[in-house]
Structure formats: C-alpha cells, structure tokens
C-alpha positions in Angstrom: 173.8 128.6 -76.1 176.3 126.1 -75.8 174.4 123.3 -76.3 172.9 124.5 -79.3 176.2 125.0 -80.9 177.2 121.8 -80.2 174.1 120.8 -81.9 174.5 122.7 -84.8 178.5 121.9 -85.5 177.2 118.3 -85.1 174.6 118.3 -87.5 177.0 120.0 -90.0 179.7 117.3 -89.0 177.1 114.5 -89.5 176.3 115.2 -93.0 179.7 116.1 -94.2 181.9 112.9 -93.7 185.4 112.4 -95.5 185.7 109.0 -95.8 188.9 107.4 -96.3 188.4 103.8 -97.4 191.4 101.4 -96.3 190.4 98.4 -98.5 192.5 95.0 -98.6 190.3 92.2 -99.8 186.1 91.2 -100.5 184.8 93.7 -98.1 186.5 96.2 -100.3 184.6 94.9 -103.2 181.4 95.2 -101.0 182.1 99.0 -100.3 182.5 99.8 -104.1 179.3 98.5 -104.4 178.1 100.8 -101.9 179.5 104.0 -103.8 177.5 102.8 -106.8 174.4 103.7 -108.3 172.5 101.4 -106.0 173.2 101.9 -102.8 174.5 105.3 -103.0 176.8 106.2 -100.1 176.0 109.7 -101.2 172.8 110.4 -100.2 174.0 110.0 -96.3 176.5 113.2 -97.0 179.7 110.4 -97.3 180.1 111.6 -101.0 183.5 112.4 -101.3 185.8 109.9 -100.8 189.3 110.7 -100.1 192.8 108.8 -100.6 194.6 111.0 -98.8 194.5 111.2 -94.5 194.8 114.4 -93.7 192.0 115.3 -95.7 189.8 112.7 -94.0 187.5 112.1 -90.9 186.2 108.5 -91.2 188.8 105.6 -91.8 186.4 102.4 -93.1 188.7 99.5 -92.8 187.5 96.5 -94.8 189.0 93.7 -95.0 192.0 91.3 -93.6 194.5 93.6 -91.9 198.0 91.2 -91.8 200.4 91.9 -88.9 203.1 93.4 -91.1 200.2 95.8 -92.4 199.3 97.2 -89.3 201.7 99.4 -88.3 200.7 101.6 -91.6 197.2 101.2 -90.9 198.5 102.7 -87.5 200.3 105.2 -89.4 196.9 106.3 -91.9 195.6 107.1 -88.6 197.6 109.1 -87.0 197.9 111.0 -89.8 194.3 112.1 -89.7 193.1 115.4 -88.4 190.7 115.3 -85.1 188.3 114.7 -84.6 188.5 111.4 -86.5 186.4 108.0 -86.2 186.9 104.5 -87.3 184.4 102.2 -88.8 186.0 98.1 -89.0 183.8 96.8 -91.6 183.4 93.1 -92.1 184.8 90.3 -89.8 188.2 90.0 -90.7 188.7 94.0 -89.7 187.0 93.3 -86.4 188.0 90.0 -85.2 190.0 88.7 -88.1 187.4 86.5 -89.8 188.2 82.9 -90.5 192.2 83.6 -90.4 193.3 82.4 -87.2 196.5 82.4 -87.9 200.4 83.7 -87.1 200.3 86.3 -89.5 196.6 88.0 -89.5 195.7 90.4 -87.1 192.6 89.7 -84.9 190.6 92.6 -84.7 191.9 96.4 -85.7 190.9 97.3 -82.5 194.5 96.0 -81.0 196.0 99.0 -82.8 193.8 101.9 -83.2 190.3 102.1 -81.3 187.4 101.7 -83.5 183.8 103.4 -83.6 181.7 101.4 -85.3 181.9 97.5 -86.1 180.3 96.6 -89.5 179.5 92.3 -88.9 179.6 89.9 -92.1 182.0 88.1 -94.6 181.7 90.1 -96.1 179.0 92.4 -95.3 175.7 93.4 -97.9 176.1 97.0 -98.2 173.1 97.6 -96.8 175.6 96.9 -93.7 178.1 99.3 -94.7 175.5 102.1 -95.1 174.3 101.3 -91.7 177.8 101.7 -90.4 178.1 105.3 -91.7 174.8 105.7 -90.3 175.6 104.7 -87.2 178.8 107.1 -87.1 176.5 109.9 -88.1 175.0 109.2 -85.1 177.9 109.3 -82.6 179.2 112.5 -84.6 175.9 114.2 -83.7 175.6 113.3 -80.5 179.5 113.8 -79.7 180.3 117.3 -77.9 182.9 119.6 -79.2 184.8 119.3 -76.4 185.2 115.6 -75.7 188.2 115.3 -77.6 189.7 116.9 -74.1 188.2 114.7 -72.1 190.3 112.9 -69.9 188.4 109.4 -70.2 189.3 110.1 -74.1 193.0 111.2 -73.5 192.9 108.1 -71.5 191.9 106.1 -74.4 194.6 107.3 -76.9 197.2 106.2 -74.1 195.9 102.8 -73.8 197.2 102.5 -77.5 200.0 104.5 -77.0 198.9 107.9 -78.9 199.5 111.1 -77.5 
C-alpha cells in the first residue's frame, strides 16, 4: 500500500507545481513567453505562478546570477517549504554563459543544488517547458520519504543547509 501512496501523492505533486520564477535578464524574457498564449505553461499543471517562497515548490532561475546576487538567491531558497526543486534555465544560470568574469557566478549549482538544467542562450521555450516536464518527472518518481534520506541530508550539508 505504500507504494501506491507514494504514487498517488506523486501524481498529485506532479500536476500541481508552484513555480517561483527568479528572472534576471533574456532567459526571463524567454519564460514570459512560455506563460503566454502560445506555449502555455499551464496546460503542464505549472499555472500559478508565485512571487512569494514560501508559497512555492519550483525555483526557475533564468538568467545571469552576479556574485553579489547570490547569497539572496541562497536566501529565496531557503525560504521555500520542502520538498522544493530547482530548475537553472539557460546557460548563464547553469554555467554562467559567456560571462567569464570576476563578478558572475559560474553555475547556481555552487550555491544551491539544482534539479534540472535548461541549455541555450537563451533557451526557445519549447526548452523551458521541457524543463518543467522533466521536474514533473522526478517529482513523480520521488518517494515521500527521501527527503530523510541520508544521501539527501548529505547533499544539503555539502552546501551548508541544515
């Protein structure tokens, strides 16, 4: 019975995603394009956007993240409720794009882990969609319980959250 519940409470999870867009530059332009009539983000159960964090379960960064930046971007996350995922969309959010320099971060993933990596500069939003997809996927597979896990705790310690 256990695994059927699991089932179920991922399936709901899946198809009711609070995304929290975190939107600095071009690949934010690309996402509003994917909440338009178009594309429609909607139709995937990521309707509702929120602006707040601790209404949210998906963080979609997009976008050059500078190093002065990232401790808030550390901060929006940690002030989201569990279970929470992260989707890094475009290539200055994953690896810091064409920006090699002092004062850009290279990749999100040196403060907060991410789920899913979204490629392009920026990315079509056939991308983006993809992405959410994607997390849809790991939230439907993921148990209930592997938020306990210790290979998971042992994640969050690696960047320093308890």
């Amino acid at each position: 019975m256990a695994t059927k519940m699991d089932q179920l409470v991922g399936l709901g999870r899946s198809h009711s995603l609070w995304p929290l867009p975190f939107a600095t530059s071009c690949c934010g332009i690309e996402f509003m394009g994917t909440m338009g009539s178009n594309y429609d983000l909607g139709r995937f159960g990521a309707e509702r956007m929120g602006f707040t964090p601790r209404q949210c379960d998906v963080l979609l960064v997009a976008g050059t993240i500078s190093k002065k930046l990232a401790p808030v971007l550390r901060q929006v996350y940690l002030q989201m409720a569990e279970p929470r995922w992260v989707v890094a969309i475009g290539a200055c959010a994953s690896s810091g794009g064409i920006f090699d320099s002092y004062s850009v971060l290279q990749g999100i993933d040196q403060v907060i882990p991410v789920d899913v990596y979204v490629p392009g500069c920026p990315p079509r939003p056939e991308g983006i969609i993809e992405g959410i997809l994607r997390v849809q996927d790991l939230v439907r597979a993921e148990s209930t319980r592997r938020r306990n896990h210790p290979r998971y705790k042992e994640l969050m310690e690696s960047y320093g959250i308890e």
